[in-house]
C-alpha atoms as a printed R data frame, in Angstrom:
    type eleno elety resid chain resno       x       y       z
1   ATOM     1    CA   UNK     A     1  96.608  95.505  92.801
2   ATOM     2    CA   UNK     A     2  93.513  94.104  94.026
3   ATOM     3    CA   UNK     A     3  91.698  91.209  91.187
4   ATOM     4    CA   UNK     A     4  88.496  89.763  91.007
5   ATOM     5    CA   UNK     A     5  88.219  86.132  89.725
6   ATOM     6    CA   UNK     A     6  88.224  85.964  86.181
7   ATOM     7    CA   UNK     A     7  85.963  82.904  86.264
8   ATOM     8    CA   UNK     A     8  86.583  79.562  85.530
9   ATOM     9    CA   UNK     A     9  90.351  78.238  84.357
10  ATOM    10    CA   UNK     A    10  91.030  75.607  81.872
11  ATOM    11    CA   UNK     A    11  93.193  72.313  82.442
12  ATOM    12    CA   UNK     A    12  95.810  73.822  79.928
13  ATOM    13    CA   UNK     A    13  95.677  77.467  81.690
14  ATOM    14    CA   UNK     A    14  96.277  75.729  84.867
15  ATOM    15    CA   UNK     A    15  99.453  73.820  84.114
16  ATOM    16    CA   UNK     A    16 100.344  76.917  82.579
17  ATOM    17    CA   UNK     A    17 100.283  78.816  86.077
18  ATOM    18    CA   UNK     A    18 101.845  75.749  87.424
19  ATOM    19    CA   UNK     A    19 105.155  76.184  85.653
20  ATOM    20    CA   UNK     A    20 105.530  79.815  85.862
21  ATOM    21    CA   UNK     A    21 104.627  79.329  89.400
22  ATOM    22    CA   UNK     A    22 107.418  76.605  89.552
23  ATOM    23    CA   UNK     A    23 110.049  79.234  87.642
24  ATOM    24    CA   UNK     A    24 109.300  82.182  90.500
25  ATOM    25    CA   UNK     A    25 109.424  80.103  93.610
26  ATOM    26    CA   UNK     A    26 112.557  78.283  92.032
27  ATOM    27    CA   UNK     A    27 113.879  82.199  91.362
28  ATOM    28    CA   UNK     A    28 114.563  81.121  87.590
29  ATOM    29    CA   UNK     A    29 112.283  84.624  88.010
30  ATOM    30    CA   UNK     A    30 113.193  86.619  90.284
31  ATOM    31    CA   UNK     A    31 111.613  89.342  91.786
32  ATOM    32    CA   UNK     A    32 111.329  92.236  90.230
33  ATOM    33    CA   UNK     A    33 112.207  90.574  86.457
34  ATOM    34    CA   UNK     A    34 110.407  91.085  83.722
35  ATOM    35    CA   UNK     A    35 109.017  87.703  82.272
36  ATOM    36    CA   UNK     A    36 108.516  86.684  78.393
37  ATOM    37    CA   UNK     A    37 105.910  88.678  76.413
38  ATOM    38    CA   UNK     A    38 102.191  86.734  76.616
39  ATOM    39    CA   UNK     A    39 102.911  86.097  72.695
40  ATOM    40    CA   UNK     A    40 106.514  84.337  73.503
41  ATOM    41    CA   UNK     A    41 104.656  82.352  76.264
42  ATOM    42    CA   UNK     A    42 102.345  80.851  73.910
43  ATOM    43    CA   UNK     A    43 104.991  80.103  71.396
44  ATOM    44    CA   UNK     A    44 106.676  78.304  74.024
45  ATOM    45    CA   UNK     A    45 103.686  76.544  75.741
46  ATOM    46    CA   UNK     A    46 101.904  75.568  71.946
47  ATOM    47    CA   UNK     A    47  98.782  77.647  74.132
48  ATOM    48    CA   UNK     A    48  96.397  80.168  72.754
49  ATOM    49    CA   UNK     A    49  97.506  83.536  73.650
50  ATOM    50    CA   UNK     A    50  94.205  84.109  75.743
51  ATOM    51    CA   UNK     A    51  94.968  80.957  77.622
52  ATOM    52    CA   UNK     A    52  98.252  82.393  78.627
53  ATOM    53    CA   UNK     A    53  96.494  85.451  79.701
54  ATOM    54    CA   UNK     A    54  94.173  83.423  81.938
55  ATOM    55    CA   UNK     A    55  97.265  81.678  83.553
56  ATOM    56    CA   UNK     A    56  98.812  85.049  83.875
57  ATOM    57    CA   UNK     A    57  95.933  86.621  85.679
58  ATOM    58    CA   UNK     A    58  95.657  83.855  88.044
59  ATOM    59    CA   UNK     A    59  99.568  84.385  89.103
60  ATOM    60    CA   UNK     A    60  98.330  88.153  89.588
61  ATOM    61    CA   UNK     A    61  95.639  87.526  91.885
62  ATOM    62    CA   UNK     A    62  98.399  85.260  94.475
63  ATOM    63    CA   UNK     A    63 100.337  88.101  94.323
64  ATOM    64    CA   UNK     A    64 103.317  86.357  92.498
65  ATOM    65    CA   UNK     A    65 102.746  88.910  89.724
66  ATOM    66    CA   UNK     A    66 102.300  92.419  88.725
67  ATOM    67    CA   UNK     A    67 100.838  93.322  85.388
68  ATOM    68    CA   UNK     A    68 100.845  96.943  83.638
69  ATOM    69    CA   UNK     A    69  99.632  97.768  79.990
70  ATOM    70    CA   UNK     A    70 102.071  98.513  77.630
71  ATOM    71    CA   UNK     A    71 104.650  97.367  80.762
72  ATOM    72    CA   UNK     A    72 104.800  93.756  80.530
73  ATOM    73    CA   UNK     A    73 104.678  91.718  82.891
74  ATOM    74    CA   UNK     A    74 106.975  90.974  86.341
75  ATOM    75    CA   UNK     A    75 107.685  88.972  88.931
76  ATOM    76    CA   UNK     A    76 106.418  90.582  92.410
77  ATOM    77    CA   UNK     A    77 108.769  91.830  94.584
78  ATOM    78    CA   UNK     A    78 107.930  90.534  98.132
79  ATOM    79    CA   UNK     A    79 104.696  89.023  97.432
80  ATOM    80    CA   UNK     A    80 102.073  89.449  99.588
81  ATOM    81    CA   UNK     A    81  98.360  88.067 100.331
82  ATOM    82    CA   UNK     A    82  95.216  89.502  97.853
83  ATOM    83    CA   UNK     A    83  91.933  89.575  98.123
84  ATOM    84    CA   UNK     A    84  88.600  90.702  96.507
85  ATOM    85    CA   UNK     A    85  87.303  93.924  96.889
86  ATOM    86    CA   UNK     A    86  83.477  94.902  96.139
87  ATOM    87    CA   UNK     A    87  83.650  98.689  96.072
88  ATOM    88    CA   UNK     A    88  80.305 100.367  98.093
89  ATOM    89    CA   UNK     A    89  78.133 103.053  96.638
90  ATOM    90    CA   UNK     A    90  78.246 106.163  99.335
91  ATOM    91    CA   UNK     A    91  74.765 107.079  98.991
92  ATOM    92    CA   UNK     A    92  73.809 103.415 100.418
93  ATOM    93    CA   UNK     A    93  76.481 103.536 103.070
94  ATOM    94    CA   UNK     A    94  74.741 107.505 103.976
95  ATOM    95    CA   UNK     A    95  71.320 105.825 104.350
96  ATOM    96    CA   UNK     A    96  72.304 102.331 106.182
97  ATOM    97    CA   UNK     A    97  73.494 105.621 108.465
98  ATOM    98    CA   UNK     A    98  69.997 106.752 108.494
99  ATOM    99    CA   UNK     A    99  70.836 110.124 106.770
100 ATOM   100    CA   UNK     A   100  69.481 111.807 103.683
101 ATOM   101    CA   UNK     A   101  71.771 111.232 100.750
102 ATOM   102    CA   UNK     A   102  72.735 114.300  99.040
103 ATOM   103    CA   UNK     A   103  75.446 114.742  95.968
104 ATOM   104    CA   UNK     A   104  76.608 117.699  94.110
105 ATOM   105    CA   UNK     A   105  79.315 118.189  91.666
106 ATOM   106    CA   UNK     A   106  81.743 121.260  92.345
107 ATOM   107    CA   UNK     A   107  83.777 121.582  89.008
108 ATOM   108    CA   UNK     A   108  83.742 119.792  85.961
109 ATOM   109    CA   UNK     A   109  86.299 119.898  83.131
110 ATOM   110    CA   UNK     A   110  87.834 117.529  80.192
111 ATOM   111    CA   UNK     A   111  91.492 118.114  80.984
112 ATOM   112    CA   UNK     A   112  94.912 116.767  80.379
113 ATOM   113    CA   UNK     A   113  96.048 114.563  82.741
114 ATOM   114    CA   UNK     A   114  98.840 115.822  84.937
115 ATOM   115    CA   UNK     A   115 102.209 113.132  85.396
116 ATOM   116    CA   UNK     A   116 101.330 112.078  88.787
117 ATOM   117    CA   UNK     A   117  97.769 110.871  87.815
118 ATOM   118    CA   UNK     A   118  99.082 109.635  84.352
119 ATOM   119    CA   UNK     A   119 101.354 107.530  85.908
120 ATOM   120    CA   UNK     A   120  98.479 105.644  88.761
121 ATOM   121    CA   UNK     A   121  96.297 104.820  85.546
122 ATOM   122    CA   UNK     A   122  99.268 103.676  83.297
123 ATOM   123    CA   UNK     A   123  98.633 106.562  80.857
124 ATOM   124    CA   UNK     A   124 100.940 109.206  78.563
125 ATOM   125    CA   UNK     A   125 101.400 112.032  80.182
126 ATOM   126    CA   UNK     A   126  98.722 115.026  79.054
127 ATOM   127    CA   UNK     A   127  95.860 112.575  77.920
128 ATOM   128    CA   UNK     A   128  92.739 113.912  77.782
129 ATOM   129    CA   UNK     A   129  90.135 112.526  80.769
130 ATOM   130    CA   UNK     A   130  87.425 114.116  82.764
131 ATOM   131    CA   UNK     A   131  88.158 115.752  85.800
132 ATOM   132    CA   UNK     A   132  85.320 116.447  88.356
133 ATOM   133    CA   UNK     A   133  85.050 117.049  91.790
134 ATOM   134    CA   UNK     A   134  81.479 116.288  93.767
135 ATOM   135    CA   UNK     A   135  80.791 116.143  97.650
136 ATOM   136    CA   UNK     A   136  78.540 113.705  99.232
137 ATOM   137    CA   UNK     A   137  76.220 114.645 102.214
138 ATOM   138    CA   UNK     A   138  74.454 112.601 104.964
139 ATOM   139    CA   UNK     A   139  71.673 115.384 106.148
140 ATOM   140    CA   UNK     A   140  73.141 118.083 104.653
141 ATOM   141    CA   UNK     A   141  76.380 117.778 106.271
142 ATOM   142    CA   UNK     A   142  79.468 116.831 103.707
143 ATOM   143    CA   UNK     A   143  80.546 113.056 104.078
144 ATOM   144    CA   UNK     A   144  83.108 112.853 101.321
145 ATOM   145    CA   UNK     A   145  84.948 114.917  99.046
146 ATOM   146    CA   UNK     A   146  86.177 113.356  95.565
147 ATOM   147    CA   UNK     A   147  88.582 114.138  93.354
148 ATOM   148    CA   UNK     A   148  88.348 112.151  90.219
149 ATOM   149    CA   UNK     A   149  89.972 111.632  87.436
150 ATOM   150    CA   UNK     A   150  87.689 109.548  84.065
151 ATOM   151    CA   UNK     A   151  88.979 107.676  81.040
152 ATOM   152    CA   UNK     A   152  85.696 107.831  79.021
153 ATOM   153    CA   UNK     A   153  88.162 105.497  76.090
154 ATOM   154    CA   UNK     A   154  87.460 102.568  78.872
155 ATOM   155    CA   UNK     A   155  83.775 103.170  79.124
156 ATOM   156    CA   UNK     A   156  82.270 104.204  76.357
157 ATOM   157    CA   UNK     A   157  78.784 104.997  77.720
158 ATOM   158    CA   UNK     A   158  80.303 107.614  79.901
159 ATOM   159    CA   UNK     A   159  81.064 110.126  76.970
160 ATOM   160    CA   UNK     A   160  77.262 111.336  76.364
161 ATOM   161    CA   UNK     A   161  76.592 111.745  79.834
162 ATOM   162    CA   UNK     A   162  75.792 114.673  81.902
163 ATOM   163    CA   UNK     A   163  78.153 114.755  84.378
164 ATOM   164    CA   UNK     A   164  77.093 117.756  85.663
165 ATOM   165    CA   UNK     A   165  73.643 115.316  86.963
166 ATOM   166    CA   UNK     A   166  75.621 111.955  87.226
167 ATOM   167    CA   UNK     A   167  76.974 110.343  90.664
168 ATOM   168    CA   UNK     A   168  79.758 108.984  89.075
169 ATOM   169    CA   UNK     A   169  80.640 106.747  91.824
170 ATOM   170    CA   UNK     A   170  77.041 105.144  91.634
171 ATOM   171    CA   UNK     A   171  76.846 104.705  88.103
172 ATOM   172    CA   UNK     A   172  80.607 103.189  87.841
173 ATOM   173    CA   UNK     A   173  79.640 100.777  90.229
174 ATOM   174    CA   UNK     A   174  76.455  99.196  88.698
175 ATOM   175    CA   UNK     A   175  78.043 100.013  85.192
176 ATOM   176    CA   UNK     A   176  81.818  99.369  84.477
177 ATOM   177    CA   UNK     A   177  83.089  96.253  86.291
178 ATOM   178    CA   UNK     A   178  86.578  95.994  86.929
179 ATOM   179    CA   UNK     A   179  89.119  93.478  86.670
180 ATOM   180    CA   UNK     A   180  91.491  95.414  88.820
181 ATOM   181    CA   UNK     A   181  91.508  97.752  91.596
182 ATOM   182    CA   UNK     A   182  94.145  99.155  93.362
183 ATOM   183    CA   UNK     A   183  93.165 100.692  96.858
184 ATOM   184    CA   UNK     A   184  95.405 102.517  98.956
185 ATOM   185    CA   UNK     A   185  94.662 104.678 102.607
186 ATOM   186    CA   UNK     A   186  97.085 107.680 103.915
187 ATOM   187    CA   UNK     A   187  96.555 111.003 106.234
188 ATOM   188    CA   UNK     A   188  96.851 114.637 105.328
189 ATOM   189    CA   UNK     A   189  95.988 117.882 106.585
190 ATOM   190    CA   UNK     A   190  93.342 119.670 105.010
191 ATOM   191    CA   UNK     A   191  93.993 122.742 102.602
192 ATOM   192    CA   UNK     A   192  91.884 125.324 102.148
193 ATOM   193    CA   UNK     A   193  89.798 123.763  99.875
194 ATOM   194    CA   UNK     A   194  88.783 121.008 101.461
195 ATOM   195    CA   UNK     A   195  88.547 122.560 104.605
196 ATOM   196    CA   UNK     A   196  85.555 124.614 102.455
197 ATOM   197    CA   UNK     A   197  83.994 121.666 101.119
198 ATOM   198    CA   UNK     A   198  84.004 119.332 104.377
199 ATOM   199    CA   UNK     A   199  82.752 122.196 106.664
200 ATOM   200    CA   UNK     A   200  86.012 121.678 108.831
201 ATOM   201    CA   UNK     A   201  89.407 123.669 109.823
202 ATOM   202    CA   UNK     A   202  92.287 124.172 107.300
203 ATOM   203    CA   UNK     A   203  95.139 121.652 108.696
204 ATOM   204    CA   UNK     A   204  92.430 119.356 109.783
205 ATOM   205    CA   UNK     A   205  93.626 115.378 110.136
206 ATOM   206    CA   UNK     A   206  91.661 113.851 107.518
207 ATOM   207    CA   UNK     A   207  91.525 110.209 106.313
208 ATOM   208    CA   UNK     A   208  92.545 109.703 102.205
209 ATOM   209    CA   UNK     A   209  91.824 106.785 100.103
210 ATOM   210    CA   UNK     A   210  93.176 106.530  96.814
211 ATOM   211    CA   UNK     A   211  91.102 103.716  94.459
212 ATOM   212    CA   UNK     A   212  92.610 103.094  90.776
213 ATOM   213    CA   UNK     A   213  90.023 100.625  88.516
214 ATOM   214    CA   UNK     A   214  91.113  98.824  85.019
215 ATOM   215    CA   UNK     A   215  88.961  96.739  83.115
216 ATOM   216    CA   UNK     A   216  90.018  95.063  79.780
217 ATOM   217    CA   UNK     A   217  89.799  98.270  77.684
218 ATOM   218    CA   UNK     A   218  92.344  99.858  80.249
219 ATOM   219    CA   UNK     A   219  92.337 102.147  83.293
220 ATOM   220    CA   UNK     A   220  88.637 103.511  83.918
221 ATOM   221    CA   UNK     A   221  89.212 105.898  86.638
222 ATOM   222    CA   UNK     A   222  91.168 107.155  89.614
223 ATOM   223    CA   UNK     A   223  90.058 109.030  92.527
224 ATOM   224    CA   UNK     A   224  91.146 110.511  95.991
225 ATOM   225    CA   UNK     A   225  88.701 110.502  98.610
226 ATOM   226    CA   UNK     A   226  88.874 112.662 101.640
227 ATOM   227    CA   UNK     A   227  86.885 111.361 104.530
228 ATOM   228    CA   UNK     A   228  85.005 114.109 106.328
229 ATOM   229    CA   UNK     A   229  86.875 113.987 110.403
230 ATOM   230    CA   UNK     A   230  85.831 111.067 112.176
231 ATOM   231    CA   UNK     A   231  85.109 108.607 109.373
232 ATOM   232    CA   UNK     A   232  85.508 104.751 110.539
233 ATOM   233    CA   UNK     A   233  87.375 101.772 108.850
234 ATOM   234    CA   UNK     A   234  86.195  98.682 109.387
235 ATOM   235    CA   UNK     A   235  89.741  96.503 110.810
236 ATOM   236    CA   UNK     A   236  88.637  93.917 108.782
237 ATOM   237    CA   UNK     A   237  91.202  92.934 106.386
238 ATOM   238    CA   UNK     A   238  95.007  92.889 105.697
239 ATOM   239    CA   UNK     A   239  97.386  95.814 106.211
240 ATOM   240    CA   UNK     A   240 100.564  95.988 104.188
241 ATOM   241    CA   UNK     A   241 103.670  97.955 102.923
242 ATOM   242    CA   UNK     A   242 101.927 100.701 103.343
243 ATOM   243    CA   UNK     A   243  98.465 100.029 102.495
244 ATOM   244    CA   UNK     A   244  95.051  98.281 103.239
245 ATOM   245    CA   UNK     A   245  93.844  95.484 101.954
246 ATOM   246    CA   UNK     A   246  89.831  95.089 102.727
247 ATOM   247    CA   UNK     A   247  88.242  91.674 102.762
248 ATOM   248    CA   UNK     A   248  85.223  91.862 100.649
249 ATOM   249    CA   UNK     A   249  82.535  94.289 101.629
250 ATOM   250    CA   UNK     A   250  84.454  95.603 104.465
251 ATOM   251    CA   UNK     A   251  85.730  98.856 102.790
252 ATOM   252    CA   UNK     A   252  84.707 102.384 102.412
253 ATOM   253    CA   UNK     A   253  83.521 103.297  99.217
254 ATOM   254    CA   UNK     A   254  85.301 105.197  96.781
């Protein structure tokens, strides 16, 4: 999980992160336990709950713990460094490029969301979201392909919209800020599909970024990027267990 600050911490929220800091590095919590409930917390620390929520949230961003809706709270196992991620929009990255910014949307449909994605947003199984697939061009030649996955519950705005017209990764970006982000990078071959979309050969290499974003009404979307061949990273930034953590405005949009 990758926070931004939540903005300024009170003296009370900070001795709160003090002493659950204390109990984790002392392993009274250790990894991989789930701590009291936020409501327990406040009982014991004669704290509003919000203030224990602040304290909480400031453990999350060092990394010392891991927070799910509606799956309590733990204690990290093998902690490791954060950091802030501002997310790009593509069609500036296309024209910094000095190419033409072009989008289109390839299917569109309100469907129910299949385990694998109901799991990466923290959802039941079979929820309703909008699907939608769009490619983005740089002079009429693809750039990247998205599969996305919408929780219209978490932004409201989004359910009278025309998706059909709408760059969603433009509009969530200047629209619904996030409180968390998770951003992960793999490889895969191309299928026959996106070999289509990308203009390139089935079983192509191709770079994938996966970018999950929650704000305080829950998860807001999900989406796997595939980078069209050749696509640069900027080695800026952290790499761990697996995945890539970008310092802040280093990162490919997604």
């Amino acid at each position: 999980m990758i926070d931004k600050p939540l903005g300024s911490t009170s003296p009370k929220a900070q001795n709160i992160a003090n002493e659950v800091r204390r109990r984790i590095v002392e392993r009274e919590w250790r990894q991989g336990e789930r701590i009291p409930d936020e409501a327990d917390l406040a009982i014991e620390f004669d704290a509003a709950r919000a203030t224990v929520n602040k304290a909480l949230q400031l453990l999350a961003d060092e990394g010392l713990l891991e927070r799910r809706r509606r799956a309590g709270t733990r204690v990290t196992i093998n902690p490791v460094r954060k950091a802030t991620v501002t997310i790009s929009i593509v069609r500036e990255q296309v024209e910094q490029a000095g190419r033409v910014y072009g989008h289109r949307v390839v299917a569109l449909r309100h469907s129910p969301a299949p385990p694998a994605i109901a799991a990466r947003l923290g959802l039941s199984p079979g929820k309703v979201l909008v699907h939608m697939r769009a490619v983005h061009y740089g002079d009429g030649q693809p750039f990247q392909l998205e599969d996305r996955w919408i929780n219209t519950d978490s932004v409201p705005e989004l359910k009278t919209f025309d998706f059909w017209q709408l760059n969603a990764n433009e509009w969530l970006v200047q629209n619904a800020p996030y409180l968390g982000a998770e951003l992960t990078f793999s490889a895969a071959n191309a299928d026959a599909r996106e070999a289509r979309l990308l203009q390139t050969q089935p079983g192509q290499a191709l770079l994938i970024m996966h970018r999950t974003t929650w704000n305080d009404l829950g998860p807001i979307t999900t989406v796997r990027v595939a980078c069209q061949p050749g696509h640069l990273i900027s080695t800026e930034g952290i790499y761990h267990r697996g995945s890539w953590t970008p310092d802040e405005g280093s990162a490919p949009a997604v």
